[in-house]
N, C-alpha and C positions, 0 to 999 in steps of 0.2 A: 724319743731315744736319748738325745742328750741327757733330760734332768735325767733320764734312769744313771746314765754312767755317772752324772752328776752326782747323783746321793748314793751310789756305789762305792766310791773313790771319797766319800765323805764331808763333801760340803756343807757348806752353813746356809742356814736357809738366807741369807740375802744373797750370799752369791750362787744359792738354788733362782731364786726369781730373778736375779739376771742371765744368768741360763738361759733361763725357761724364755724370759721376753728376746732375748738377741737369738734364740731356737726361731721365733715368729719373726723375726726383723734382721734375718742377714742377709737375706738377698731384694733387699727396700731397693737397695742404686740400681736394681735391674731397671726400675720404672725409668730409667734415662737412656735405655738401649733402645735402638730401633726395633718394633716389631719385627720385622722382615728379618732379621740378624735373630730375634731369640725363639721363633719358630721356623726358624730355616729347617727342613726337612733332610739336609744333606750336612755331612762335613761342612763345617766353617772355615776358610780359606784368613789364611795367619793374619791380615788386617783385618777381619771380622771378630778372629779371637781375639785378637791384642783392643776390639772393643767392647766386648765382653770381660776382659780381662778389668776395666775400669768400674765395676760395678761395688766392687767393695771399698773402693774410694769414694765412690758416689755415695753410699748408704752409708760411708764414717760422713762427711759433711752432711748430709740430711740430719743425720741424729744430733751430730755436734752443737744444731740449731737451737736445741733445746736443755740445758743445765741438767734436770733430772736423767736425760739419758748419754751423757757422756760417757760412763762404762760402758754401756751397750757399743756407744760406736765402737769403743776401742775392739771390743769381741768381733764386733763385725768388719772391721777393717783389714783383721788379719787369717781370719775364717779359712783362706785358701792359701795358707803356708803351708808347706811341707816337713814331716822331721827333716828328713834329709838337706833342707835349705834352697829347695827348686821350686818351691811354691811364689807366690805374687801377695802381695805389692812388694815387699822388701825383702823377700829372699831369706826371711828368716829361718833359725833353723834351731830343732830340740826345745829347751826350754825358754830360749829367746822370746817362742809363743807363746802369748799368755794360753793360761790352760783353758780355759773357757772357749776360746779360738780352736783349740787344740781338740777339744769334744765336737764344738759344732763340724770339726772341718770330718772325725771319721762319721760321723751322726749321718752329716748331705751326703759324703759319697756314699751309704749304704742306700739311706732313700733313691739315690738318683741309680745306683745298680739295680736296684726292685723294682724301679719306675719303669711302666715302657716310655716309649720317647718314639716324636716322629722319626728318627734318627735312629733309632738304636730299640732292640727286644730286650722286656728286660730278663734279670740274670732272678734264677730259684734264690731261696736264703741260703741253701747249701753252696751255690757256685760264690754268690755273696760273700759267704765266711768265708771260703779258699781263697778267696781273691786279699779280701783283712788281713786275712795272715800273712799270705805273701808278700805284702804289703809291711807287715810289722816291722818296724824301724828304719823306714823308708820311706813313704810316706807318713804312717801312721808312729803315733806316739806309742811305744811297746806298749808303757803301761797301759792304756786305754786301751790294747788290744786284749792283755789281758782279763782286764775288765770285763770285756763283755760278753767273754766268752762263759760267763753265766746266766746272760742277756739273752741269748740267740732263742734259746727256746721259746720265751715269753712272748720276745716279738716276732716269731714265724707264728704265733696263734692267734696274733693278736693285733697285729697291723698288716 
């Protein structure tokens, strides 16, 4: 989903392949969460989320280890901003987010609306896309919203 919005919105292929690799490697700082916290079956009780909430710092140090993937951290670091500036780690907000952050972050929450979950049913592609729009400039970046809303088709047939 991301590289799609990605070469929608017109990117260049090196910042298509970083995309594409921080699409596989934004949720890496999960590996430091307790099992029992990231398959909990139930509601997560607010110091369970505030340790979940550290997972995109984890996965910006993981990557930061390594020279070649220092953009990727940066994308992953900030993956869970919101436009509206209510997202983590820093509350960023609008364009403040790099863009790339800004695809992966509506990219996970359609996969995680699709996905079932021990937790949670998931939602059809049509509940999916009312939910985006609602969402549009609010959570989500307008323009990526309107993006993909050329998208929807390809991926209800296709993932």
């Amino acid at each position: 989903m991301a590289y799609d919005i990605g070469k929608k919105y017109g990117l260049r292929k090196k910042e298509l392949e970083d995309l594409h690799l921080a699409g596989h490697l934004h949720d890496i700082g999960k590996i430091g969460i307790p099992d029992n916290i990231l398959n909990k079956p139930s509601k997560l009780q607010p110091h369970e989320y505030n340790i979940v909430k550290n997972h995109s710092r984890m996965g910006y140090d993981i990557l930061m280890k390594s020279k070649n993937l220092k953009d990727i951290a940066i994308i992953v670091l900030y993956h869970h901003e919101r436009w509206d500036g209510k997202g983590y780690p820093e509350g960023l907000k609008e364009k403040e987010i790099p863009l790339a952050s800004r695809i992966i972050a509506i990219s996970d929450s359609i996969d995680a609306m699709i996905s079932e979950r021990p937790y949670k049913k998931s939602l059809s592609w049509d509940e999916c896309k009312k939910e985006v729009v609602s969402n549009k400039g609010i959570q989500f970046d307008p323009c990526l919203v309107n993006i993909i809303e050329s998208l929807w088709n390809k991926w209800a047939k296709n993932l």
